[in-house]
ROBA-920217 format. One record per residue (C-alpha): z, x, y. Coordinates in steps of 0.25 Angstrom, whole numbers, plus 2048, in hexadecimal, padded with zeros to 3 digits. Each point is the difference from the previous one (the first is absolute). Layout:
REM ROBA-920217
<z = Z; x = X; y = Y>
...
This chain:
REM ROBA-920217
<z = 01C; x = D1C; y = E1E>
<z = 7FC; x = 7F1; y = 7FD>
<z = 7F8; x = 7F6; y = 809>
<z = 80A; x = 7F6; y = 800>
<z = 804; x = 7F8; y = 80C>
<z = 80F; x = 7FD; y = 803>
<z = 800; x = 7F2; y = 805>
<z = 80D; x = 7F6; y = 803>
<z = 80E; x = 804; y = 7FB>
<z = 7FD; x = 80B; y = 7F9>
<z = 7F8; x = 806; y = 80B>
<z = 80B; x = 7FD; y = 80A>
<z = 80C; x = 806; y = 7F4>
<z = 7F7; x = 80C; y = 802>
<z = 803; x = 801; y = 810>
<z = 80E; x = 7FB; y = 7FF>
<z = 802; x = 80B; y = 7F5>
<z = 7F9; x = 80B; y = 80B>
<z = 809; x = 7FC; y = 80B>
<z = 80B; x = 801; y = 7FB>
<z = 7FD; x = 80E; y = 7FA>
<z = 7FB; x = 804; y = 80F>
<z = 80D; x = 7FC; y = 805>
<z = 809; x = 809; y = 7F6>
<z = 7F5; x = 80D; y = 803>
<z = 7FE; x = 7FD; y = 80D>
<z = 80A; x = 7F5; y = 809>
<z = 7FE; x = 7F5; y = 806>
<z = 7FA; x = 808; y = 80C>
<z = 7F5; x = 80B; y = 7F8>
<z = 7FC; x = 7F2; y = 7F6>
<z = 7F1; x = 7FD; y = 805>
<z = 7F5; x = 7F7; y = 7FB>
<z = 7F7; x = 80D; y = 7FD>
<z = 80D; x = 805; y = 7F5>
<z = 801; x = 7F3; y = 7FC>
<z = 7F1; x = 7FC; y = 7FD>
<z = 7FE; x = 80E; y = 7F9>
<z = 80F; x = 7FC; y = 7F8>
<z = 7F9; x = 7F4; y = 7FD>
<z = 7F2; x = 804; y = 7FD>
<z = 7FB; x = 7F6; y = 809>
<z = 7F9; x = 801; y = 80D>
<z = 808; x = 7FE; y = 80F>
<z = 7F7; x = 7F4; y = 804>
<z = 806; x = 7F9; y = 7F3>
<z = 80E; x = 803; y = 805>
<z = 7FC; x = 7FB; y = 80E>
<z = 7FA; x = 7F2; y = 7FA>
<z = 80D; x = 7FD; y = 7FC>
<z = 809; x = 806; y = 808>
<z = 7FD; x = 803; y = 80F>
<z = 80A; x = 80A; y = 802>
<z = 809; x = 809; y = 7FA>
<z = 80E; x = 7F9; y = 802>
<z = 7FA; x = 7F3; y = 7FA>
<z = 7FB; x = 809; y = 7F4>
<z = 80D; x = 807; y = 7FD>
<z = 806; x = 7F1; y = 802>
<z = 7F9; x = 7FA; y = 7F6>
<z = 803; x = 80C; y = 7F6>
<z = 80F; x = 800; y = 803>
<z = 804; x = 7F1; y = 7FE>
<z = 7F5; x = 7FD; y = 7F4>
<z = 806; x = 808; y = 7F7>
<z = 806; x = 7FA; y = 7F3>
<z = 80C; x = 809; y = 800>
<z = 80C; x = 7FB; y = 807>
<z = 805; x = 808; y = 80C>
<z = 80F; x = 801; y = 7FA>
<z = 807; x = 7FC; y = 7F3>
<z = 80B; x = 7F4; y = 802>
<z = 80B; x = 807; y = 7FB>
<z = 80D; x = 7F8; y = 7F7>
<z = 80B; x = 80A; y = 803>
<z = 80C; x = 7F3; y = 7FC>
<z = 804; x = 7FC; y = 810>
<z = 7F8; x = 7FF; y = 80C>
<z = 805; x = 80C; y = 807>
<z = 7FC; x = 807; y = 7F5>
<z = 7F2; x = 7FA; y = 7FF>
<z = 7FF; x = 803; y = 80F>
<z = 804; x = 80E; y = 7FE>
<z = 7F4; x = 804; y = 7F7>
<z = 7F6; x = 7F7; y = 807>
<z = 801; x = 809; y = 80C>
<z = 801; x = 80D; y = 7F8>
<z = 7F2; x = 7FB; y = 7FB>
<z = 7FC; x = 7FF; y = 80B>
<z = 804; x = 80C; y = 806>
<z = 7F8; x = 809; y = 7F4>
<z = 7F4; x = 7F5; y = 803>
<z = 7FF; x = 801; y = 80E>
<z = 7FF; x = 80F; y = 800>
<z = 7F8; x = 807; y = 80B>
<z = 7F2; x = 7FD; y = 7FC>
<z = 803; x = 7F2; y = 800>
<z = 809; x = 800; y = 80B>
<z = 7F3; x = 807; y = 809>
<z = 7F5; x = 7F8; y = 7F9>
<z = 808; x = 7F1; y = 805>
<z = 804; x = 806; y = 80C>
<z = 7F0; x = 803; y = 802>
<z = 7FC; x = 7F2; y = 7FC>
<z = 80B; x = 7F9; y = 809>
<z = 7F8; x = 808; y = 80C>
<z = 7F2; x = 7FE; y = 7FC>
<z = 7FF; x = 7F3; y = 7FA>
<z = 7FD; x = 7F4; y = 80B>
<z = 80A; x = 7F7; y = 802>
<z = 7FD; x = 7F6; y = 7F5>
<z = 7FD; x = 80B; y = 7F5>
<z = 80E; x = 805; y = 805>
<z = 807; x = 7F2; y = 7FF>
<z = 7FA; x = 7FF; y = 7F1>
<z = 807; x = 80B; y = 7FC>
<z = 80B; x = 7FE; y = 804>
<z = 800; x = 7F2; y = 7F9>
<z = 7FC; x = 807; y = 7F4>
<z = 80D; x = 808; y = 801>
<z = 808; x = 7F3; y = 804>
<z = 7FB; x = 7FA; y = 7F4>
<z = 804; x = 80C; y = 7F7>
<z = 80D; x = 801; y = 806>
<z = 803; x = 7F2; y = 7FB>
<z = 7FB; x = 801; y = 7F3>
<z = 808; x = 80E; y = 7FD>
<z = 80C; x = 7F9; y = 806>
<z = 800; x = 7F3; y = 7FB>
<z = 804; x = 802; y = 7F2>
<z = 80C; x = 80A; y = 806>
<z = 806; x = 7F5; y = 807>
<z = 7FF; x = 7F5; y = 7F2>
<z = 807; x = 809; y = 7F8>
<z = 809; x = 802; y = 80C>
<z = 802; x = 7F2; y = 801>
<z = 801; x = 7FF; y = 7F0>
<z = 80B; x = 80A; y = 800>
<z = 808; x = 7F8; y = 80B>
<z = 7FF; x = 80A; y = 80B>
<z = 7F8; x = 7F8; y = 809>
<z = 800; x = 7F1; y = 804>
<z = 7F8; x = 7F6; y = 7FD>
<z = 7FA; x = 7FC; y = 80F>
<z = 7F3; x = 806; y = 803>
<z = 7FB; x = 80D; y = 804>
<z = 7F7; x = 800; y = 80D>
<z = 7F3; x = 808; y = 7FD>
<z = 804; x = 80A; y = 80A>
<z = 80E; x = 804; y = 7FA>
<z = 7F9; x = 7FF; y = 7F3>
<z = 7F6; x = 80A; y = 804>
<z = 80A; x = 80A; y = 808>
<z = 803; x = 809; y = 7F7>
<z = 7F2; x = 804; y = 7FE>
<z = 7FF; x = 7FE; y = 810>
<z = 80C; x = 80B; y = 800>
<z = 7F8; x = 809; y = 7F7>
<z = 7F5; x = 800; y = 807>
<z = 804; x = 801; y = 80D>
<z = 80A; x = 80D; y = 7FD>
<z = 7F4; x = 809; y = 7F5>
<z = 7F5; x = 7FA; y = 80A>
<z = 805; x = 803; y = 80E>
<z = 80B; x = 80A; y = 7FF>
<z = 7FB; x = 807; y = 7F4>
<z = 80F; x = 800; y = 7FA>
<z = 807; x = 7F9; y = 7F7>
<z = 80C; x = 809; y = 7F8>
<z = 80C; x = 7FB; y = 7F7>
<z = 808; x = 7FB; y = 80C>
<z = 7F4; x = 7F7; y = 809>
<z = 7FF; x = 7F9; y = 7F1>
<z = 80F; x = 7FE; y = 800>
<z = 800; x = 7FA; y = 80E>
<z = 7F3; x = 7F8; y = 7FE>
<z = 806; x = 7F8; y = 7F2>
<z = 80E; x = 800; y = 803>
<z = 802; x = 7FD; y = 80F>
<z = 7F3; x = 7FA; y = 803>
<z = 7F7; x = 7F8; y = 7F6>
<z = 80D; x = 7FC; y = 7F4>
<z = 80A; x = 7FC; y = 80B>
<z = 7F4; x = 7F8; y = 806>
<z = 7F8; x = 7FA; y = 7F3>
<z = 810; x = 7FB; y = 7FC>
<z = 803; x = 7FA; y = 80D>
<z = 7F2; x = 7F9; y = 801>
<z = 801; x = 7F9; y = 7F1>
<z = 810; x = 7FD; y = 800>
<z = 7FE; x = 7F9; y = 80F>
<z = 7F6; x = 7F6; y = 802>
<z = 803; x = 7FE; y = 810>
<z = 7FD; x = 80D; y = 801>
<z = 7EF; x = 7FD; y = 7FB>
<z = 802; x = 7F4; y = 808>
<z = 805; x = 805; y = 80E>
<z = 7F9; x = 808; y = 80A>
């Protein structure tokens, strides 16, 4: 082996690259800064420079990756978009992502935990957003403003039912698009009092 010294963002590719290999052999639970620095090839006190604890490590791993965390799909009509956004999600928030957010969401402190959370506010609206133009495009929404939040409610939906419950079939998908977030996103871009009121 070479004497070469990883420094900067190739050294810290190398320990994203390690974590997330942990995580599929080993969860969210078994992942440890030993596995990770031997994945690595790098030493624990180089890890805990950067990272003080093993929630923050796996954070950093997780939400700097250049890959998006869903595809934003063009099915021809919003429900139809909406539809495969959550079936996406459902295959991407399988059980070892499902335990290693869950593990986060416990370990991390209160402003780690907010961060992440942005982070997947931010996503939700950027996977969203371009649904709801061509929506708007076609004629099946208004023209009045979303609100951020319903903007982001069907990625809130998502989440709530793979995270949480664990579930999310052919019929939760039904309810979700067609009885909650379409009727809603319609009523909120058609009617204006409604943004305004409250």
């Amino acid at each position: 082996m070479g004497n070469t010294r990883r420094r900067g963002e190739d050294l810290q590719a190398a320990i994203h690259a390690a974590v997330h290999e942990e995580l599929a052999a080993r969860g969210y639970a078994g992942l440890t800064f030993e596995g990770v620095a031997a994945a690595a090839a790098t030493s624990k006190a180089v890890l805990y420079r950067r990272w003080p604890t093993k929630a923050e490590m796996v954070l950093s791993a997780i939400t700097t990756t250049g890959q998006p965390i869903l595809t934003v799909p063009d099915s021809g009509s919003l429900a139809g978009d909406l539809h495969q956004l959550m079936r996406a999600g459902r295959t991407f928030f399988r059980e070892q992502i499902r335990q290693t957010i869950l593990g986060l969401l416990a370990d991390l402190d209160e402003y780690a935990a907010e961060t992440m959370r942005e982070i997947f506010f931010a996503r939700a609206a950027e996977m969203v957003t371009p649904i709801l133009e061509r929506a708007r495009a076609r004629g099946e929404l208004g023209p009045a403003p979303i609100p951020p939040r319903a903007v982001a409610l069907p990625l809130d939906l998502l989440r709530h039912e793979t995270l949480l419950r664990g579930k999310l079939d052919e019929h939760d998908i039904s309810e979700l698009v067609d009885h909650c977030a379409v009727p809603l996103l319609v009523a909120l871009s058609t009617n204006p009092v409604s943004v305004a009121s409250g």
